[in-house]
C-alpha positions, 0 to 999 in steps of 0.5 A, a space after each residue: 500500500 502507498 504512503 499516500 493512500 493510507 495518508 488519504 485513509 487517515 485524513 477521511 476518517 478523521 473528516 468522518 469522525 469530525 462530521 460525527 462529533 459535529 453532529 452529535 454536539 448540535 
């Protein structure tokens, strides 16, 4: 796997996760 698909992995479920306490929070 190449450094920069794992990187974008990381940066998408750290979107998910904020979109998820965004919404838990409103």
């Amino acid at each position: 796997m190449a450094p920069f698909a794992e990187c974008e992995l990381v940066l998408h479920r750290i979107h998910l996760e904020f979109r998820l306490m965004k919404i838990l929070k409103h």
